[in-house]
Backbone as CSV, one residue per row, in Angstrom:
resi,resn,N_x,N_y,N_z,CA_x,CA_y,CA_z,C_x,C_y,C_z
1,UNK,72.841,-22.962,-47.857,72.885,-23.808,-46.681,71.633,-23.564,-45.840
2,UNK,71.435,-24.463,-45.333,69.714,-24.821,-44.430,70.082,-23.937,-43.367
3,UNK,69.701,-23.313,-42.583,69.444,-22.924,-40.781,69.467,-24.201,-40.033
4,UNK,70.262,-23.744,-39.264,70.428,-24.977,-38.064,69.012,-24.879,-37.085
5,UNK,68.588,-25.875,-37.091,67.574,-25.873,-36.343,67.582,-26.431,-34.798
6,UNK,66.685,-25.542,-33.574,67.136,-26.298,-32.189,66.063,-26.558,-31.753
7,UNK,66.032,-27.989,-31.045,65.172,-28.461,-30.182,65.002,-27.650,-28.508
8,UNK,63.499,-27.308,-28.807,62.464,-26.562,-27.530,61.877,-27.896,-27.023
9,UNK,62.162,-27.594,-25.303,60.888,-28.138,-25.059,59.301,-27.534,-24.686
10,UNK,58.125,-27.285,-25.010,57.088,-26.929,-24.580,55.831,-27.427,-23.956
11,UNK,55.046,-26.951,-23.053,53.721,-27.069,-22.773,52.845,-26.951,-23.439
12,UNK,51.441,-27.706,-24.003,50.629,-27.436,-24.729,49.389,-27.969,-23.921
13,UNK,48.050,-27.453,-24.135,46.960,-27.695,-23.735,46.371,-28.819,-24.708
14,UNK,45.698,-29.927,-23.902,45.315,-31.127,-24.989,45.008,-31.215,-26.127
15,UNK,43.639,-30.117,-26.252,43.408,-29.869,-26.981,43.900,-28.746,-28.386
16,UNK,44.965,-28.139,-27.506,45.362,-27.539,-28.570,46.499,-28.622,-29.520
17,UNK,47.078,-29.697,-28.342,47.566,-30.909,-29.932,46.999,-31.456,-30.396
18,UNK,45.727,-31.451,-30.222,44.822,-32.717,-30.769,44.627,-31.454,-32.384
19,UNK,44.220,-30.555,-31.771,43.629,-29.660,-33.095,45.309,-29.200,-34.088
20,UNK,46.641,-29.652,-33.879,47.417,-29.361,-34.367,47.951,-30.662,-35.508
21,UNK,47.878,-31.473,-34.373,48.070,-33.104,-34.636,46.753,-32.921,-36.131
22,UNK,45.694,-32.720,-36.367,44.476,-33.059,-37.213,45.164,-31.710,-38.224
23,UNK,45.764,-30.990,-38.141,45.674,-29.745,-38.894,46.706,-29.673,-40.278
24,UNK,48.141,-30.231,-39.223,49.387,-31.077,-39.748,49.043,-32.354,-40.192
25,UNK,48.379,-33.341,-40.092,47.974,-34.313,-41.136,47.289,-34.071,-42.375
26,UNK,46.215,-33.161,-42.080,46.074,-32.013,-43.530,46.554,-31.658,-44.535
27,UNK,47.566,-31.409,-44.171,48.371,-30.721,-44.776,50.171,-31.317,-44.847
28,UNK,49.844,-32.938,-44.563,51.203,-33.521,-44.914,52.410,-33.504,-44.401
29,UNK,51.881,-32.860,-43.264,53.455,-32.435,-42.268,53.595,-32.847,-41.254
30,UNK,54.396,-32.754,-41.035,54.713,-33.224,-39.296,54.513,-32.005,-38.267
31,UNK,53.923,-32.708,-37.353,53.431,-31.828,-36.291,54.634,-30.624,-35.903
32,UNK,55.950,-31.038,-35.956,56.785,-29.973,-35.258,56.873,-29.130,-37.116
33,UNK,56.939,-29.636,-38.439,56.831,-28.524,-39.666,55.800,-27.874,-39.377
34,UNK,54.577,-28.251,-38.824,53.570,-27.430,-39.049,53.534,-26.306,-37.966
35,UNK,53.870,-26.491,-36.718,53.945,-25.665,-35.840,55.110,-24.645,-35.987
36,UNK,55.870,-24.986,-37.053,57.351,-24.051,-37.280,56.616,-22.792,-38.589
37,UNK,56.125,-23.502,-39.137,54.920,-23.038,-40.202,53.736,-21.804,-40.030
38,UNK,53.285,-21.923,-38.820,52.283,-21.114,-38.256,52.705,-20.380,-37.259
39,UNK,54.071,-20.426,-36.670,54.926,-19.643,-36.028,55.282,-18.574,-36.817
40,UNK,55.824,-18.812,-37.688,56.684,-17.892,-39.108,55.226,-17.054,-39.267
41,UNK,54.476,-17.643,-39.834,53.094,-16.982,-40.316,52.724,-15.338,-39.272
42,UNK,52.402,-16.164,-38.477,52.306,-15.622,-37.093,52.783,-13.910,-36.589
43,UNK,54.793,-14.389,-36.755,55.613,-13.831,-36.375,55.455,-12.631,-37.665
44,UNK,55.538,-13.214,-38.707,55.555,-12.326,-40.349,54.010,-11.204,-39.857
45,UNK,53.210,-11.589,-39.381,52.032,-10.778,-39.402,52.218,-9.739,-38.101
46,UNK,52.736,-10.381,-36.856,53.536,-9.226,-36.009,54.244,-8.384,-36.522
47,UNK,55.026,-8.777,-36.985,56.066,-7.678,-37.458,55.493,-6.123,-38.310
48,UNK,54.603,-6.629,-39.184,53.444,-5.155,-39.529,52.483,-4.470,-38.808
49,UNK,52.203,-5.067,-37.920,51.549,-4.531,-36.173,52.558,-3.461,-35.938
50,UNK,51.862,-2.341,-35.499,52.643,-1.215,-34.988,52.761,-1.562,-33.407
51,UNK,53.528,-1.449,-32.753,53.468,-1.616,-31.605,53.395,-0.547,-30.729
């Protein structure tokens, strides 16, 4: 079974959708897959950071 997924609302700087919007067409996705995408990435590379 899938994860239930929940709607955020957020703030973004223009340019940082413009460069997300171009990044996710790239790569075939939709702007909210791709940002769920590079979150995970993100989060996976924190997690081996010692804190």
């Amino acid at each position: 079974m899938k994860p239930l997924k929940q709607s955020i609302s957020i703030t973004l700087d223009g340019d940082v959708i413009d460069a997300i919007k171009a990044r996710a067409e790239d790569c075939e996705r939709s702007v909210s897959q791709y940002i769920n995408l590079i979150l995970k990435e993100h989060l996976k590379g924190d997690q081996a950071a010692p804190k």
